[in-house]
C-alpha positions in Angstrom: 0.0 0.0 0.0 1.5 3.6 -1.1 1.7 5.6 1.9 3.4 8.8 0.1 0.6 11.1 -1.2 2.4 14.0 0.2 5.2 13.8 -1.8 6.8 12.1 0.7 9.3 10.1 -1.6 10.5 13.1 -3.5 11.0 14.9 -0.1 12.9 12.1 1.4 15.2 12.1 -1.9 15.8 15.9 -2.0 16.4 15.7 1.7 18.7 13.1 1.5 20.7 15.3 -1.4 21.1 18.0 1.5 22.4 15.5 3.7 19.1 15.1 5.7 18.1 12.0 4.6 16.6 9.2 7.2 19.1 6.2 6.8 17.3 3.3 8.7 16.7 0.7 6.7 12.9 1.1 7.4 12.8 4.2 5.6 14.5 2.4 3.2 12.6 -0.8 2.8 9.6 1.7 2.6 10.6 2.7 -0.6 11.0 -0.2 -1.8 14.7 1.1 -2.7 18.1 2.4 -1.0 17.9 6.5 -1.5 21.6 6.1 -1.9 21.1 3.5 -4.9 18.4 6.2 -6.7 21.3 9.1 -6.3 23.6 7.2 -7.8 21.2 6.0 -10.3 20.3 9.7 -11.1 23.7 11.2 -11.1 24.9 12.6 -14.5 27.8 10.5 -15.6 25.5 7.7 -14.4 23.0 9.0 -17.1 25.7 9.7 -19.5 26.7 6.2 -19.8 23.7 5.1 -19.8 22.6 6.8 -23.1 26.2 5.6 -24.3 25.7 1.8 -23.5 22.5 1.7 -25.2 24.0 3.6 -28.4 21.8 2.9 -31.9 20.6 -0.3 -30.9 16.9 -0.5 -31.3 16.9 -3.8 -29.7 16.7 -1.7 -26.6 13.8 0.3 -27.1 10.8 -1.6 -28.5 6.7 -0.6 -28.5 5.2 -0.5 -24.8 2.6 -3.9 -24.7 0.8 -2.0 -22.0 -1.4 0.1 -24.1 -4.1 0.8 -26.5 -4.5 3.5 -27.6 -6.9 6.1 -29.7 -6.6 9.3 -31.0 -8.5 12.3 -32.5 -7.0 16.1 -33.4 -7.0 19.3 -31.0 -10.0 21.1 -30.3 -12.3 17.9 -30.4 -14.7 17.1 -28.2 -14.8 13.9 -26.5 -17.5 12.0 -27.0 -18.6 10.7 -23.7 -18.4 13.1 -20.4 -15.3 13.1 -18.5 -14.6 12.9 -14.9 -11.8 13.8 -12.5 -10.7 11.8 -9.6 -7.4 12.4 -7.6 -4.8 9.6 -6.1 -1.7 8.9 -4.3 1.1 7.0 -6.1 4.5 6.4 -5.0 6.0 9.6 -6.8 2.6 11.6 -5.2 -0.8 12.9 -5.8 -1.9 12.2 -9.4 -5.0 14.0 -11.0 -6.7 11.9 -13.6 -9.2 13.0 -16.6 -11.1 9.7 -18.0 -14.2 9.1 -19.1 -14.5 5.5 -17.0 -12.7 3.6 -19.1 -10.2 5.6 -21.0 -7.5 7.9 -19.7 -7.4 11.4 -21.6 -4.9 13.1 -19.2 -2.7 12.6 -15.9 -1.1 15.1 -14.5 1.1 14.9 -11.1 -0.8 17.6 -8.1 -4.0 18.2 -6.8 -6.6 19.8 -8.6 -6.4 23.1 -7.4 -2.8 23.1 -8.4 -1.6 25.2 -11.4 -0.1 22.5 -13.0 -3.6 20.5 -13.2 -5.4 23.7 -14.6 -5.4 22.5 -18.1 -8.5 19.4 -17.3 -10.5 22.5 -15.8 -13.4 22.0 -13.7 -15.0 18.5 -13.8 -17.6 16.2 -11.7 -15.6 13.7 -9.6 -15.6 9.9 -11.1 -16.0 6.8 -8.9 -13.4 6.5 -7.0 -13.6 2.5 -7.0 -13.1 2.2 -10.9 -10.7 -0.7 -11.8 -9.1 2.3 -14.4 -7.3 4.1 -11.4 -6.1 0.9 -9.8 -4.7 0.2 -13.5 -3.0 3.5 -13.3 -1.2 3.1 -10.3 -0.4 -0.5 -11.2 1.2 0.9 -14.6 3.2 3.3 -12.9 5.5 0.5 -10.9 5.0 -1.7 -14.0 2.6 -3.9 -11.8 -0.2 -4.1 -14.8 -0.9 -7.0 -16.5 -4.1 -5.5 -18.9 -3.0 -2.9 -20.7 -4.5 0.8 -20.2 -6.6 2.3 -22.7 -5.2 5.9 -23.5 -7.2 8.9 -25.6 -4.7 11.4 -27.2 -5.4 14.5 -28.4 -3.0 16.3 -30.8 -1.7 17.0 -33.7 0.0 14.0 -36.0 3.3 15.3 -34.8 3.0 15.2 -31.3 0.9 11.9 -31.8 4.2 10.4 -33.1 6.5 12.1 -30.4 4.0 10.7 -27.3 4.4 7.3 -29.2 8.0 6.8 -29.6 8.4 7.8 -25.8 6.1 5.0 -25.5 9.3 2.7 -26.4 11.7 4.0 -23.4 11.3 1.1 -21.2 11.2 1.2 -17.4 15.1 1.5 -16.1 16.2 3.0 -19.2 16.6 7.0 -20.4 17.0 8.3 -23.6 18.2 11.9 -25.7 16.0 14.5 -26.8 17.3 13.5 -30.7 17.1 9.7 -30.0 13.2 10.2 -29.8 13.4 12.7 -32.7 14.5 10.0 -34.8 12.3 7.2 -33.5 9.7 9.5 -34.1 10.5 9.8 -37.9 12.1 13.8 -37.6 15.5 13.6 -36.5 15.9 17.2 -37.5 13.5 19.0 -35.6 14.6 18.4 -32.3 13.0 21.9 -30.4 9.9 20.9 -31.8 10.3 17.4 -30.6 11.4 18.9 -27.2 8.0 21.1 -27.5 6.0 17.8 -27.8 7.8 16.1 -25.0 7.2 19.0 -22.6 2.8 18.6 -24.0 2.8 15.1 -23.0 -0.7 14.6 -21.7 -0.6 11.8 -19.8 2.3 12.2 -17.1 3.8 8.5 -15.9 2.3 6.4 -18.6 4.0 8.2 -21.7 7.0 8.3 -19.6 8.7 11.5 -20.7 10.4 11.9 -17.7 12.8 9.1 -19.3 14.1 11.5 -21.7 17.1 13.6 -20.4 19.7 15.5 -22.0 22.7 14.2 -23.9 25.1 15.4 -21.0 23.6 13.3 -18.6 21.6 15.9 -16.9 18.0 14.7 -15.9 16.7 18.1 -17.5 13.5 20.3 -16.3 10.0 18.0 -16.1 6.7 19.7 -15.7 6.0 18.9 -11.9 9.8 19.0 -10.6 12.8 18.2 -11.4 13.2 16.2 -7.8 10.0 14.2 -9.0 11.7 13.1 -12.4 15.1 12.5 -10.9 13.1 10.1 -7.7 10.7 8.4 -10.7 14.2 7.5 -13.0 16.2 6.6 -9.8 13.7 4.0 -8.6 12.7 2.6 -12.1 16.7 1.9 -12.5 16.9 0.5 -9.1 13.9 -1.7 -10.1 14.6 -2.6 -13.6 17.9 -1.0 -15.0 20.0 -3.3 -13.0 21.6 -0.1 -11.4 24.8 -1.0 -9.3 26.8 1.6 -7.1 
């Protein structure tokens, strides 16, 4: 059971950076991961070679099998009402736009945060529909049916949101790497543009994509967030040793 909807994990990790950081192993268990292990993870050289190891090889990124999706242009209106319902994850408080059974945005905060203001003012779904245990499950990789997802936007950012959709858990990748997977290896601001629109925060992971220093990079709802949400995925599934 997540216990963090406060933000709690991404405190603990910026804490720990100050040299705060709770070290019994309780905290630690917690988590589910060492803090030190999700530094390390996150630090830039760590990055760096991790973009290096995985060079050209496609064999390393491949479609996500966890979701169907559908798609229709900006300015359209869904077709069936949509509802908003909030949640606690392990990287904290999610807001979620669906219509019951699709997702058609997720966005990290409450709902009177700024960052959510783009889903506007909507009735309040169930909170017992199977769709929000699906998110949560998605977001530690825990899913086994995939998640229906609704995105609206243009044929380029449509193509952008998809090729994140092939960074796997534990892995990063380069602002041109998804350029190219995307079919525009030359039009890297706009693909950056794109990547910053994502509508559906944690399941298109865009916070996977860093720069080609190593730095993790800005991300929507905190740069502490992204660098706690790459840390533990590579401490879960990227084989991270420090």
């Amino acid at each position: 059971m997540i216990n963090n909807s406060h933000f709690e994990y991404c405190e603990a990790l910026i804490n720990h950076s100050n040299g705060n950081g709770d070290e019994d192993s309780h905290f630690f268990e917690r988590f589910g991961a060492s803090l030190s292990d999700l530094l390390a993870a996150t630090q830039p050289a760590k990055l760096r070679a991790r973009l290096s190891s995985q060079g050209s090889n496609n064999s390393a990124l491949r479609p996500s099998q966890g979701v169907i999706i559908s798609h229709s242009s900006p300015g359209s209106a869904s077709p069936t009402p949509l509802f908003i319902n909030t949640l606690p994850t392990r990287f904290g408080e999610a807001t979620l736009c669906h219509d019951g059974s699709t997702l058609f945005h997720s966005l990290f905060g409450p709902p009177s945060d700024p960052s959510t203001a783009s889903i506007g003012k909507l009735p309040t779904g169930d909170p017992t529909l199977p769709l929000l245990v699906l998110f949560s499950e998605v977001l530690e990789q825990r899913h086994s049916d995939p998640i229906p997802l609704h995105l609206c936007g243009t044929p380029f950012q449509i193509a952008v949101w998809k090729a994140l959709l092939k960074i796997r858990p534990g892995e990063v990748a380069s602002y041109s790497r998804i350029a190219a997977l995307a079919g525009h290896p030359r039009s890297h601001r706009a693909v950056g543009t794109a990547i910053g629109a994502n509508p559906i925060a944690g399941v298109i992971p865009c916070h996977r994509i860093i720069r080609s220093n190593g730095e993790s990079g800005n991300y929507r709802w905190g740069g502490a967030r992204k660098r706690a949400m790459i840390g533990w995925e590579m401490a879960h599934f990227g084989k991270v040793k420090v």
